[in-house]
OpenMM code with the backbone's topology and positions (N, CA, C; nanometers):
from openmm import Vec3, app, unit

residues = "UNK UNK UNK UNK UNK UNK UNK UNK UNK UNK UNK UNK UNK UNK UNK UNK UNK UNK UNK UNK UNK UNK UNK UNK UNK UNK UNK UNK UNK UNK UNK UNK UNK UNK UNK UNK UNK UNK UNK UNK UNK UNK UNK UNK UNK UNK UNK UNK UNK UNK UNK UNK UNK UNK UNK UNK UNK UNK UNK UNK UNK UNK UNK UNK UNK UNK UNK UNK UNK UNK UNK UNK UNK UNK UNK UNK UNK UNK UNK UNK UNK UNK UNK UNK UNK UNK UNK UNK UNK UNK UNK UNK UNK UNK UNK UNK UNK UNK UNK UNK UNK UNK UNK UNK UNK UNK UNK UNK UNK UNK UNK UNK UNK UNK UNK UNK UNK UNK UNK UNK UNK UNK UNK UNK UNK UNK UNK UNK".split()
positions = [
    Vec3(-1.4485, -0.0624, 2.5251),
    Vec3(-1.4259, -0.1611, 2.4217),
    Vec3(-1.4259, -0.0915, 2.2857),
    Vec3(-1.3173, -0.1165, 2.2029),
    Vec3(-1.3153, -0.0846, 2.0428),
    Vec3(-1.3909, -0.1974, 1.9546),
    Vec3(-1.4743, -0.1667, 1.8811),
    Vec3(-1.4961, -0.2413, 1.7600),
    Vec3(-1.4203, -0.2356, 1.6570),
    Vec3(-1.3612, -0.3134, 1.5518),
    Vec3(-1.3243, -0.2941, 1.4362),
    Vec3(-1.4660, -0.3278, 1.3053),
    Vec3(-1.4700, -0.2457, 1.2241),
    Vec3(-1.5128, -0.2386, 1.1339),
    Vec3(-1.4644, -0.1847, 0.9768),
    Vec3(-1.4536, -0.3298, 0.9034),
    Vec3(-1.3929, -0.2974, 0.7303),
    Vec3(-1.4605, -0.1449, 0.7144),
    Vec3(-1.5604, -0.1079, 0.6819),
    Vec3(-1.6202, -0.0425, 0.6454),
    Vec3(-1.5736, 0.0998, 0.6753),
    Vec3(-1.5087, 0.1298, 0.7606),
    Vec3(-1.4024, 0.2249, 0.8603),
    Vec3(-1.2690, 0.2862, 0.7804),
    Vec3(-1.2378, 0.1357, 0.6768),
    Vec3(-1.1233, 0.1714, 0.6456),
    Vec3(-1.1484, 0.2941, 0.4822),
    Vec3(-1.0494, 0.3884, 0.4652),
    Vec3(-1.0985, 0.4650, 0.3784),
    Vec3(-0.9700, 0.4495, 0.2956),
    Vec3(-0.9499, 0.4081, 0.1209),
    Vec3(-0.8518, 0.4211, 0.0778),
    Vec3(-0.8620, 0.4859, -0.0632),
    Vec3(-0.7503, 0.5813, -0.0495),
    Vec3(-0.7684, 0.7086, -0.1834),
    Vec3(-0.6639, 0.6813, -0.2567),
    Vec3(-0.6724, 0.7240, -0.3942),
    Vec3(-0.5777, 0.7278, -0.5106),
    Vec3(-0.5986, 0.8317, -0.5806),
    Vec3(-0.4936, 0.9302, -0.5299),
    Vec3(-0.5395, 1.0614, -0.6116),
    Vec3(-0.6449, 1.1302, -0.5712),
    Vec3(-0.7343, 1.1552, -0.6444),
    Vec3(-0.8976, 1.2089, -0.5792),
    Vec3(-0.9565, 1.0660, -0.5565),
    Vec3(-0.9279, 1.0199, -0.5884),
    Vec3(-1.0365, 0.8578, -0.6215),
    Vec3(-1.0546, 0.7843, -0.4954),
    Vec3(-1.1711, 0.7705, -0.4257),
    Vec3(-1.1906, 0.6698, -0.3151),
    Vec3(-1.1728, 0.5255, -0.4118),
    Vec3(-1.1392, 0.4288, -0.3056),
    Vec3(-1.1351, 0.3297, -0.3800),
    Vec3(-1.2861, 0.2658, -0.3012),
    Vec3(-1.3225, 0.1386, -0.3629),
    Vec3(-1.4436, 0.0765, -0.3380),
    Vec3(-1.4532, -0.0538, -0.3814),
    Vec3(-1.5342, -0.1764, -0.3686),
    Vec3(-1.5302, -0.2622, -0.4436),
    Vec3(-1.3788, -0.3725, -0.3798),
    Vec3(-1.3719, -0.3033, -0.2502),
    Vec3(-1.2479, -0.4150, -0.2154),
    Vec3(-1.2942, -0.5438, -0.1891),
    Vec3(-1.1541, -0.6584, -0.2046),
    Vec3(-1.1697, -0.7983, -0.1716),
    Vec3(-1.1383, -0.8044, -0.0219),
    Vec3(-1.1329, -0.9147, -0.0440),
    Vec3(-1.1307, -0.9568, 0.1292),
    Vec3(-1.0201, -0.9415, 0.2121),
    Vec3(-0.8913, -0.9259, 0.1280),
    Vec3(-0.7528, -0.9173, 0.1915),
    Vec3(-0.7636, -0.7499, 0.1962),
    Vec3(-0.8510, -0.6780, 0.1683),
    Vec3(-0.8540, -0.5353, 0.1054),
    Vec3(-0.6947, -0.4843, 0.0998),
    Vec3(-0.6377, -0.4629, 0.2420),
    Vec3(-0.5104, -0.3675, 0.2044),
    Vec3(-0.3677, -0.4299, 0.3154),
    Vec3(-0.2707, -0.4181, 0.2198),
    Vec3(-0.1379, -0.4354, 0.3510),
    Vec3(-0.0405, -0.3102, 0.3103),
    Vec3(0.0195, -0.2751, 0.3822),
    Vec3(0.0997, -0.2093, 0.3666),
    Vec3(0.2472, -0.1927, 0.4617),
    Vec3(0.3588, -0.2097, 0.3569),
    Vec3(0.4929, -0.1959, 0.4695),
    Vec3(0.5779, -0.1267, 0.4034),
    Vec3(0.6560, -0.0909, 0.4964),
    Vec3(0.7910, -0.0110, 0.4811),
    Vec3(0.9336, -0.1227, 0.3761),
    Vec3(0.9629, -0.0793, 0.2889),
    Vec3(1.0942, -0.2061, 0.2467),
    Vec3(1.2150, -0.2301, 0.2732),
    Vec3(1.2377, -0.1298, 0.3643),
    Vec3(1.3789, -0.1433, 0.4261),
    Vec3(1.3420, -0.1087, 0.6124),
    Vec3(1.4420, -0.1686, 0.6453),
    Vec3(1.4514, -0.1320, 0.8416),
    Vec3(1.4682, 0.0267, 0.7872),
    Vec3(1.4906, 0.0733, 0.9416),
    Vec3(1.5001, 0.2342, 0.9627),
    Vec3(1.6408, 0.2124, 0.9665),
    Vec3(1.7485, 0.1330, 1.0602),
    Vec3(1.8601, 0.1741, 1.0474),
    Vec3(1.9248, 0.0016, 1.0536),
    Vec3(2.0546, 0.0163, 1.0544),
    Vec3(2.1509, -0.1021, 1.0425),
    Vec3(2.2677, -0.0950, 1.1215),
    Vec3(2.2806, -0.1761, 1.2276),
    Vec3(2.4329, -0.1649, 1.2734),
    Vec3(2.5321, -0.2508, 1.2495),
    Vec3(2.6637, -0.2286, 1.3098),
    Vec3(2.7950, -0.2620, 1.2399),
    Vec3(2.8560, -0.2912, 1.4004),
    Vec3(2.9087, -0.3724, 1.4385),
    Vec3(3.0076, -0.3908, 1.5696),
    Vec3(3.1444, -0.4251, 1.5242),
    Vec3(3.2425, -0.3165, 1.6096),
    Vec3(3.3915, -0.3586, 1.5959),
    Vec3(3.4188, -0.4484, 1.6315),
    Vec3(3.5488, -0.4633, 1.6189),
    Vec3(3.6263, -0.5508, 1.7422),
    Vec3(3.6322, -0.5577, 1.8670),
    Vec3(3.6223, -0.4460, 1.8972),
    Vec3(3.6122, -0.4467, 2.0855),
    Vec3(3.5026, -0.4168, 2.1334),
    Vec3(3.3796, -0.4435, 2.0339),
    Vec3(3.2291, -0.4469, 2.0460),
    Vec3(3.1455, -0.3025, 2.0600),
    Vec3(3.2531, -0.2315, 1.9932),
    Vec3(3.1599, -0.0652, 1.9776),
    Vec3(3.0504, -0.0723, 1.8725),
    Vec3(2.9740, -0.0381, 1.8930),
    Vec3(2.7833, -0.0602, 1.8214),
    Vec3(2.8509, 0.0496, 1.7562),
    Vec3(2.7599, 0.0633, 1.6331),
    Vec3(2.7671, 0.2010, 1.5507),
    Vec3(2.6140, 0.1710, 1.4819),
    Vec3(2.5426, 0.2555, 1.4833),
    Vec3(2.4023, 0.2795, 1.4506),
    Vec3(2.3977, 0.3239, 1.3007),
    Vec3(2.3504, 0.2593, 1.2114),
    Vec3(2.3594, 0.3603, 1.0598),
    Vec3(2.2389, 0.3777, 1.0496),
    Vec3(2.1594, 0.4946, 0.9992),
    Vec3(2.0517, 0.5463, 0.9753),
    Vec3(2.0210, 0.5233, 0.8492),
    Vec3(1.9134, 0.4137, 0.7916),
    Vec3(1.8615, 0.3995, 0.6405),
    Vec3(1.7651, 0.5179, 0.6059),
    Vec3(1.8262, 0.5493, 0.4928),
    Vec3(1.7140, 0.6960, 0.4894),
    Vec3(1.6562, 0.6790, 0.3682),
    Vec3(1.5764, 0.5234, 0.3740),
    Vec3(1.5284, 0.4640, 0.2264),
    Vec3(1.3580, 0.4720, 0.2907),
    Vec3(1.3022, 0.6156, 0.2195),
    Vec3(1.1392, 0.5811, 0.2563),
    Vec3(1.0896, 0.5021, 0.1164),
    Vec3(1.1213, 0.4013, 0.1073),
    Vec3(1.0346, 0.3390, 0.0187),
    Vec3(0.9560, 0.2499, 0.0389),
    Vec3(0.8236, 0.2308, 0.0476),
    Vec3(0.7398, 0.1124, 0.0847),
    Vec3(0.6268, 0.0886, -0.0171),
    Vec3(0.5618, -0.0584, 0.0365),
    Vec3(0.4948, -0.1137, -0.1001),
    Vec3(0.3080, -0.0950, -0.0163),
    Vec3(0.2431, -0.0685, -0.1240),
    Vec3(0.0779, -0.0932, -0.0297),
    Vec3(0.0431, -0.1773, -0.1576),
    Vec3(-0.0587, -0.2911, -0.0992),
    Vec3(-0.0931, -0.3633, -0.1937),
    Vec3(-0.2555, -0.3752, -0.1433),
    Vec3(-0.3501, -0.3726, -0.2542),
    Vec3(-0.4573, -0.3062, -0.2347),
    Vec3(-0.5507, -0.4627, -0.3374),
    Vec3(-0.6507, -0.4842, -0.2584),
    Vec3(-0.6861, -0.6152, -0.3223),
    Vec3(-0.8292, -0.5716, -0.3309),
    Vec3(-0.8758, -0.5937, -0.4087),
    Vec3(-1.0472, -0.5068, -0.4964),
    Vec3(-1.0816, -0.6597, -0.5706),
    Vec3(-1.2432, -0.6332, -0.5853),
    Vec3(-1.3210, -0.7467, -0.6413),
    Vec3(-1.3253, -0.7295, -0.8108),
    Vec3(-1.3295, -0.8445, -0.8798),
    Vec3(-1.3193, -0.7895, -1.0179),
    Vec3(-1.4349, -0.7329, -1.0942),
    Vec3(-1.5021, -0.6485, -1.0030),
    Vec3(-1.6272, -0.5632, -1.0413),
    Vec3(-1.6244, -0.4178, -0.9493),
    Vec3(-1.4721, -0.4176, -0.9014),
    Vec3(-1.4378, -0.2855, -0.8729),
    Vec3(-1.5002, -0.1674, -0.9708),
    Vec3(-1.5486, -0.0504, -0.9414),
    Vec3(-1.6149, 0.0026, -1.0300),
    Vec3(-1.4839, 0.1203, -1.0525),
    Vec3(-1.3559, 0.1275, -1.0168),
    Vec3(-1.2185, 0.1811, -1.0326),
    Vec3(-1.0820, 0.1150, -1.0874),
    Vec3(-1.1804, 0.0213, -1.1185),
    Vec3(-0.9943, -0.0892, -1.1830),
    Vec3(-0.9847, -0.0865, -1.2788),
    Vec3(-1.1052, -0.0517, -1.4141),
    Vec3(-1.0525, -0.0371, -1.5655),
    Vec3(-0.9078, 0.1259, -1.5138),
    Vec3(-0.9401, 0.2379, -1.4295),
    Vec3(-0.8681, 0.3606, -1.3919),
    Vec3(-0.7913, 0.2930, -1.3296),
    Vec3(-0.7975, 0.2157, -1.2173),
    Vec3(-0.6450, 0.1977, -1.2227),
    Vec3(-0.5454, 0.0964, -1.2965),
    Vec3(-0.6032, 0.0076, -1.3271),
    Vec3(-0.5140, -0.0068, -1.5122),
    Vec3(-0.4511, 0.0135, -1.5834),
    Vec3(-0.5605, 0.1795, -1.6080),
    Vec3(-0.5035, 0.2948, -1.7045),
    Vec3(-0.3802, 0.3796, -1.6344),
    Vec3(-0.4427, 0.3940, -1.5535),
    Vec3(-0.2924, 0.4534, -1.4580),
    Vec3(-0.1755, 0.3932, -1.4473),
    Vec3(-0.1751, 0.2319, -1.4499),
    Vec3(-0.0263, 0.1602, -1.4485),
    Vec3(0.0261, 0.1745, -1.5777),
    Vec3(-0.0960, 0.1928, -1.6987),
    Vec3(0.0256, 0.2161, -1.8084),
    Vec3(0.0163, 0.3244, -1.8494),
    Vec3(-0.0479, 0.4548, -1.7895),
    Vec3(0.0157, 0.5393, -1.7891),
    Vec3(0.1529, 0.5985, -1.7154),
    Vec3(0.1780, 0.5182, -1.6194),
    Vec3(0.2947, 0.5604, -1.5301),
    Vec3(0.2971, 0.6683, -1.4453),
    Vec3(0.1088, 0.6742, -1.4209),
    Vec3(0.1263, 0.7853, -1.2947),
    Vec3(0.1123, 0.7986, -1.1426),
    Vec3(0.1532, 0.9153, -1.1232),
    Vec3(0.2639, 0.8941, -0.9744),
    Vec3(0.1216, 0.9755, -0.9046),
    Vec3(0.0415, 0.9616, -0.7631),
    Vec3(-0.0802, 1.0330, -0.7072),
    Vec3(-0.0318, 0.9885, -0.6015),
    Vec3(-0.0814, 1.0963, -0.5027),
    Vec3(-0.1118, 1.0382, -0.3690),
    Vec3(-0.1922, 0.8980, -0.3240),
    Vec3(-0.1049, 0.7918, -0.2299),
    Vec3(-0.1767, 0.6955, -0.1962),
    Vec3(-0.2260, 0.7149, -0.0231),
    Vec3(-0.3306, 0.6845, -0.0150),
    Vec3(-0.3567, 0.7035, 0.1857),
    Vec3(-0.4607, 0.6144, 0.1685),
    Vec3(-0.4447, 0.5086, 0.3085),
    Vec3(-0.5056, 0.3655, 0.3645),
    Vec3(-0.5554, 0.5032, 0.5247),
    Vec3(-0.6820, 0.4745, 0.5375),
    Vec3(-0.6918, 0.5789, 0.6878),
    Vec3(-0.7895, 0.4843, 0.7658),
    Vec3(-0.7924, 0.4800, 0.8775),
    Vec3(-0.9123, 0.4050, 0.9391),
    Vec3(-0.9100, 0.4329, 1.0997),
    Vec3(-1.0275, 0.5940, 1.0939),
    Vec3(-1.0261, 0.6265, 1.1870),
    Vec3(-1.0435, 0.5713, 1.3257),
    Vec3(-1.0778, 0.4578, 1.3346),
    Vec3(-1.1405, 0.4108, 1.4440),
    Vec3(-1.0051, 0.3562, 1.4997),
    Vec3(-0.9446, 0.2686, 1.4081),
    Vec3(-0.7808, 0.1987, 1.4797),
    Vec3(-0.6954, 0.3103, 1.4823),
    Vec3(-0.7237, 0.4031, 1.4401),
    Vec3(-0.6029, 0.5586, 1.4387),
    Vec3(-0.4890, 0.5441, 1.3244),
    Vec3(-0.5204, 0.4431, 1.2734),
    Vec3(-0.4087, 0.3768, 1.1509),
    Vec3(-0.4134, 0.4587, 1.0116),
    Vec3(-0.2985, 0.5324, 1.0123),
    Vec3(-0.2935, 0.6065, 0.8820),
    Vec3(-0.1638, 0.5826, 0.8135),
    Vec3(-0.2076, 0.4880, 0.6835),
    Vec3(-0.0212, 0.4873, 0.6288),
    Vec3(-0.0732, 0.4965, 0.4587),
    Vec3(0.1358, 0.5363, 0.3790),
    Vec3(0.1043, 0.5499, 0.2315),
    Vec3(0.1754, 0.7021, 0.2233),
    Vec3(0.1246, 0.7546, 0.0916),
    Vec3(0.2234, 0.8590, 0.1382),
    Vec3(0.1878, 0.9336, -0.0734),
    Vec3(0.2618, 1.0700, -0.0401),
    Vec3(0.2012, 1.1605, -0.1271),
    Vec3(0.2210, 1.1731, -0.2674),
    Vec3(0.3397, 1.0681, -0.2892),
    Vec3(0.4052, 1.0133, -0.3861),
    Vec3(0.3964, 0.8539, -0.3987),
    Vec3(0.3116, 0.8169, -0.5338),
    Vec3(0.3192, 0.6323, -0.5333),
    Vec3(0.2315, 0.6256, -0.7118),
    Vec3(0.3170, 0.5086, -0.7168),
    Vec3(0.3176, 0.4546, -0.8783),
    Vec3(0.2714, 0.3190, -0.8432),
    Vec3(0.1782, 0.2650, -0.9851),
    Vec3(0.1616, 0.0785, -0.9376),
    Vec3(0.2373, 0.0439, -1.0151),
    Vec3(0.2664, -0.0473, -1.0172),
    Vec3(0.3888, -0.1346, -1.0121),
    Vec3(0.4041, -0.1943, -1.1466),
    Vec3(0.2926, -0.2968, -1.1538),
    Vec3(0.3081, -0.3652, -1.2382),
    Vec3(0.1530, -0.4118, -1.3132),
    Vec3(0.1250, -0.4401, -1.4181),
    Vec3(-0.0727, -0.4969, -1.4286),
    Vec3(-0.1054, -0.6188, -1.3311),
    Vec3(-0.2134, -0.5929, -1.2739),
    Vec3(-0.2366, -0.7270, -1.1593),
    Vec3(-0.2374, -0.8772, -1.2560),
    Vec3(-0.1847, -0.9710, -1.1984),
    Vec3(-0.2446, -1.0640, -1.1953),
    Vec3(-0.4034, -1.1261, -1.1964),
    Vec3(-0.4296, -1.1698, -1.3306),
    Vec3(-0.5449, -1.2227, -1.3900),
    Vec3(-0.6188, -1.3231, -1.3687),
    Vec3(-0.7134, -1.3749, -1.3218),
    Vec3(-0.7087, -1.5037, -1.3088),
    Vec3(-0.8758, -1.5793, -1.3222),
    Vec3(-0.8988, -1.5993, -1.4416),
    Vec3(-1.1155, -1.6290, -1.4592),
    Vec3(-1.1000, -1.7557, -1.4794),
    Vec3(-1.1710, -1.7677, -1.3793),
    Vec3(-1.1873, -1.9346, -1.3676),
    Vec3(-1.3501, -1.9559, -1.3317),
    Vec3(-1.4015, -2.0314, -1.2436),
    Vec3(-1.5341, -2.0352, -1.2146),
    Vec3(-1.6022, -1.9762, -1.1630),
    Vec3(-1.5403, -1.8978, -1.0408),
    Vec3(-1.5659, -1.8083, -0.9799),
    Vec3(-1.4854, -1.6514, -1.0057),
    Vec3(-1.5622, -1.5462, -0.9945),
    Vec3(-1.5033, -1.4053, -0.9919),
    Vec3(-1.3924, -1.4489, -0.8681),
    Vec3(-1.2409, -1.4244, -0.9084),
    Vec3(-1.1448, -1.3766, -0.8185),
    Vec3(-1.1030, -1.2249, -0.7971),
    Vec3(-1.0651, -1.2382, -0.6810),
    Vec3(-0.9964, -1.0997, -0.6331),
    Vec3(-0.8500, -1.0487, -0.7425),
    Vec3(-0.8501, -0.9314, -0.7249),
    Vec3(-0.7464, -0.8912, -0.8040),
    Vec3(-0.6635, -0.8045, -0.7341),
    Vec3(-0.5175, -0.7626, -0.7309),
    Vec3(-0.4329, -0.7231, -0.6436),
    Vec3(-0.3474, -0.6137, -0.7073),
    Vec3(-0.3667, -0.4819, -0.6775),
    Vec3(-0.2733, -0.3718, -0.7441),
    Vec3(-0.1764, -0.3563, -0.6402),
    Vec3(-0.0384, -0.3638, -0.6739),
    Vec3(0.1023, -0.3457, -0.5988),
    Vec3(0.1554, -0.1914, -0.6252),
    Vec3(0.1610, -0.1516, -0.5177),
    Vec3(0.2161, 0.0079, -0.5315),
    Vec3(0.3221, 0.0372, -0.4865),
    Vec3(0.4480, 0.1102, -0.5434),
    Vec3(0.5153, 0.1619, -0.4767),
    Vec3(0.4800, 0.2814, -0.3913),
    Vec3(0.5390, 0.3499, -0.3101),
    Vec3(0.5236, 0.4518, -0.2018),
    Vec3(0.6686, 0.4971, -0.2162),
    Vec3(0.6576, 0.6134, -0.2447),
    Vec3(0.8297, 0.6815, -0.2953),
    Vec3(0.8568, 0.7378, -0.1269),
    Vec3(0.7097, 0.8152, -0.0603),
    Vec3(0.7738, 0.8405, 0.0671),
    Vec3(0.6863, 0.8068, 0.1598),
    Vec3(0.6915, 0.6480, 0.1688),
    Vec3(0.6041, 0.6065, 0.2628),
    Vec3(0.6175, 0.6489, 0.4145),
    Vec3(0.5387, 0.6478, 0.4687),
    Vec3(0.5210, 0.6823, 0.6139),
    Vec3(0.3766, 0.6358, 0.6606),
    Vec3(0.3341, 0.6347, 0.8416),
    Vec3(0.2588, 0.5512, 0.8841),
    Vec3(0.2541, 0.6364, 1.0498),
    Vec3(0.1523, 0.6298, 1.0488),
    Vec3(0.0925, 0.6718, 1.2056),
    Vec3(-0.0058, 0.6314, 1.2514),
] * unit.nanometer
topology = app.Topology()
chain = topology.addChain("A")
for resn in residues:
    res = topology.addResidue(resn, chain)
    for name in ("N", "CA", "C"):
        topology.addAtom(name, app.Element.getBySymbol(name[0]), res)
């Protein structure tokens, strides 16, 4: 029998462990299929190979992350670090050595502390 355990999952930015995640902590996907096909007329398949590694990881932290004033600073600085989601126990390793965030998260103080959500690109995402 496998257990899963949050606590398992390890996610880096640059040198930076991240910490302080919310509850959705992390997703991550690829933004295009791998390939696309085309059928003739007399029903010959033709396979096209997308050779678009671009994918998004979106990383959801509590708003007492003790790393989110840095990553902040990093979205308006416009810099590009290694992103990696790892979690040895499921064997799940995705993200990739090149990635920028996107855009400033979404804000939101109301009565309760909400979660906050950094969107990343992945210039050469990949996943194992």
């Amino acid at each position: 029998m496998t257990s899963y355990n949050a606590k398992d999952c390890v996610i880096t930015w640059g040198n930076m462990y991240l910490t302080g995640l919310g509850e959705d902590m992390v997703t991550g996907a690829k933004d295009e299929e791998m390939f696309s096909t085309s059928v003739g007329a007399q029903g010959d398949v033709i396979v096209n190979e997308i050779n678009n590694d671009l994918g998004t990881v979106t990383i959801t932290v509590q708003a007492t992350c003790p790393q989110r004033s840095q990553l902040i600073s990093d979205a308006k600085a416009g810099a590009v670090k290694p992103l990696w989601v790892n979690n040895k126990t499921l064997r799940a390793l995705f993200g990739g050595t090149q990635a920028r965030i996107k855009n400033y998260p979404e804000i939101s103080l109301a009565q309760e502390a909400e979660d906050i959500e950094f969107e990343f690109q992945v210039f050469d995402y990949t996943m194992s």
